[in-house]
Short mmCIF file of the C-alpha atoms (twelve columns), coordinates in Angstrom:
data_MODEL
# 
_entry.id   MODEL 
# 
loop_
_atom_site.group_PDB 
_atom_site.id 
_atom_site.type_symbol 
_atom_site.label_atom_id 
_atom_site.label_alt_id 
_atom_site.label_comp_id 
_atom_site.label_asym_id 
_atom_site.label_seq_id 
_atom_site.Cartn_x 
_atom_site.Cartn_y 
_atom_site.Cartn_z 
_atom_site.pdbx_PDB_model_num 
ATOM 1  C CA . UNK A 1  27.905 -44.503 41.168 1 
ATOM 2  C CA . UNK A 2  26.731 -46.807 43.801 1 
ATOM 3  C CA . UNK A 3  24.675 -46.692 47.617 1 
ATOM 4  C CA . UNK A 4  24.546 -49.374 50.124 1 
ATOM 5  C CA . UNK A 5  21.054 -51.665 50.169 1 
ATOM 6  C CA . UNK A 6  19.896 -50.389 53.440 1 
ATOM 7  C CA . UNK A 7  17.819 -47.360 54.089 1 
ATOM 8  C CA . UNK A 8  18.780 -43.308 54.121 1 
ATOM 9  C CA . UNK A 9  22.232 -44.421 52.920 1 
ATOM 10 C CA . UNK A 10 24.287 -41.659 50.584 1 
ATOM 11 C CA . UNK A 11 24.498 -42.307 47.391 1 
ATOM 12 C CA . UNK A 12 28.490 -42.724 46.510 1 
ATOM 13 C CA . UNK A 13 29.917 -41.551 43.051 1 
ATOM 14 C CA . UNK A 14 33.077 -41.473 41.690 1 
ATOM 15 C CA . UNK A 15 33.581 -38.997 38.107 1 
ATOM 16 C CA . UNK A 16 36.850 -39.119 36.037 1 
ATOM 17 C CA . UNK A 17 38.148 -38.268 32.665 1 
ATOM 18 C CA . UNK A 18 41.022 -39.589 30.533 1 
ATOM 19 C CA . UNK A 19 42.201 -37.864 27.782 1 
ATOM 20 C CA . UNK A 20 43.956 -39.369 25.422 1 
ATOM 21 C CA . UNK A 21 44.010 -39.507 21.016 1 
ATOM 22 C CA . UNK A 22 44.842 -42.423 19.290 1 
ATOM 23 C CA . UNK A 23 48.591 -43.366 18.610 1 
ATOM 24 C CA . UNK A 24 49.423 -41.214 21.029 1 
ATOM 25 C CA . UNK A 25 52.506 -41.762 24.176 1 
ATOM 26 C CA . UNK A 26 50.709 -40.029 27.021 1 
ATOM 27 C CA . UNK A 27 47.079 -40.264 28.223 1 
ATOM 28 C CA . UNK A 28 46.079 -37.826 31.214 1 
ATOM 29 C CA . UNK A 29 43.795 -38.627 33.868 1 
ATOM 30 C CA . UNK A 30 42.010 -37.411 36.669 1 
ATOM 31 C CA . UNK A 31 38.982 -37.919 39.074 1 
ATOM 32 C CA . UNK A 32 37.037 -37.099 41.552 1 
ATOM 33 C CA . UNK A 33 34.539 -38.700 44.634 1 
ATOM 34 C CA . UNK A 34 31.633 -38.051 47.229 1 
ATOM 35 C CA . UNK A 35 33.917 -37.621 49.947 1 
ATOM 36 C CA . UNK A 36 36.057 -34.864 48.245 1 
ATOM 37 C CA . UNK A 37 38.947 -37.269 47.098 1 
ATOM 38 C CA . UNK A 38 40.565 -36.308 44.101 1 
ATOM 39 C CA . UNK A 39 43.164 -38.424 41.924 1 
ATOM 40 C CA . UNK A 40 45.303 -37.200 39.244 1 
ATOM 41 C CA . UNK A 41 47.738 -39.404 36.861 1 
ATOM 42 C CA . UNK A 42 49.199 -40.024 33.606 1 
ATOM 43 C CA . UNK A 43 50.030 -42.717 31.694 1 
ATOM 44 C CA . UNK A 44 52.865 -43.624 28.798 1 
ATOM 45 C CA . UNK A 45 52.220 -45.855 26.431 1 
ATOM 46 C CA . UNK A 46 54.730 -47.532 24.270 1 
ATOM 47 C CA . UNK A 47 54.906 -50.068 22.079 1 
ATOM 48 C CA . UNK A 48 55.826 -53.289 24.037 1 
ATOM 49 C CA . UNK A 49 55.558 -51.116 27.865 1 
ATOM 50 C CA . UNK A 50 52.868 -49.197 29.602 1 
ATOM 51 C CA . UNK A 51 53.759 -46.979 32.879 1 
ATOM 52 C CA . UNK A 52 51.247 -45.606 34.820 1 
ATOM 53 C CA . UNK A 53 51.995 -43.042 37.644 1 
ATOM 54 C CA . UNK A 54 48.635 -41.772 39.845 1 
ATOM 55 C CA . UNK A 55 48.274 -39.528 42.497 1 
ATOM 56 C CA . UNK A 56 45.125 -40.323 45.425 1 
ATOM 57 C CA . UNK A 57 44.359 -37.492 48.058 1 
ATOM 58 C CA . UNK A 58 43.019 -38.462 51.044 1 
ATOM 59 C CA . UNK A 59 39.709 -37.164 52.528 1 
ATOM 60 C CA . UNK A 60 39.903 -35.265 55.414 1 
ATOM 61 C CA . UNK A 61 37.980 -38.440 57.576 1 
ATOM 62 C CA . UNK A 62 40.693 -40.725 56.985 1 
ATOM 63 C CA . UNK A 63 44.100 -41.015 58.350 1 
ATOM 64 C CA . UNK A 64 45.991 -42.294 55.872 1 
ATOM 65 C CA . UNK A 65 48.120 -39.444 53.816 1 
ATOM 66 C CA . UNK A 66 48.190 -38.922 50.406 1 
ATOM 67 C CA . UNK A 67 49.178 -42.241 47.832 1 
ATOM 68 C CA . UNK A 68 51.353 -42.566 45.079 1 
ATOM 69 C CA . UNK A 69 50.973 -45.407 42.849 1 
ATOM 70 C CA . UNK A 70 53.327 -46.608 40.065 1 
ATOM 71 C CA . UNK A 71 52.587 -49.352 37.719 1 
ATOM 72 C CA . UNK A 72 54.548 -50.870 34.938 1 
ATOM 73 C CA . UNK A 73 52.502 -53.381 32.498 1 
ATOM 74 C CA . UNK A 74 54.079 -55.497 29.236 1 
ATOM 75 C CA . UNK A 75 51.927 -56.417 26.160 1 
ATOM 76 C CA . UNK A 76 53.133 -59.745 25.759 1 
ATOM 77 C CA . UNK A 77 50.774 -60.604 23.013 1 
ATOM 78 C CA . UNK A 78 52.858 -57.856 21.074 1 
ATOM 79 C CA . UNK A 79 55.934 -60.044 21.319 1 
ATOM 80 C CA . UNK A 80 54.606 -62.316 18.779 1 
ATOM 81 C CA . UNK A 81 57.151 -61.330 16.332 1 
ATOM 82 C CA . UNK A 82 60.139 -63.227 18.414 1 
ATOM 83 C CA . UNK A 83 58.233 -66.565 18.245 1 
ATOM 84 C CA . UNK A 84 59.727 -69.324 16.180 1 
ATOM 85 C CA . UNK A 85 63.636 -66.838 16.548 1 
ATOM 86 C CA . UNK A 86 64.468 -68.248 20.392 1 
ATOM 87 C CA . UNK A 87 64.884 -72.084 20.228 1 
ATOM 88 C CA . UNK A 88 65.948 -73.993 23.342 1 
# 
């Protein structure tokens, strides 16, 4: 949650929820904001690789249509078990 410093400004608030268990592939998300924008997205998590895929609405003030975002991330401190086995 957050406002601006200045006076009679709206208070701004962004709510979300992930859902996910332990040791588990896929995590769900989704969220909610003041201006009625919603996002939506899920996430799969694997060992060494973590994609993310996330849905955005746009509020009806804005002109910018809807988003999709996709993001791939690696765990490279996982990859400790191939030190000391490549050699130059």
């Amino acid at each position: 949650m957050g406002s601006k410093m200045m006076g009679n400004s709206p208070l701004y608030y962004h709510v979300g929820v992930e859902l996910h268990r332990r040791n588990e592939i896929v995590i769900l998300r989704g969220g909610l904001s003041h201006n009625s924008r919603f996002s939506l997205g899920i996430g799969l998590n694997f060992n060494l690789v973590h994609i993310d895929y996330a849905f955005l609405a746009p509020s009806k003030n804005i002109p910018f249509e809807q988003s999709q975002i996709i993001s791939v991330g690696i765990f490279l401190e996982k990859l400790n078990w191939i030190k000391g086995k490549i050699t130059p």
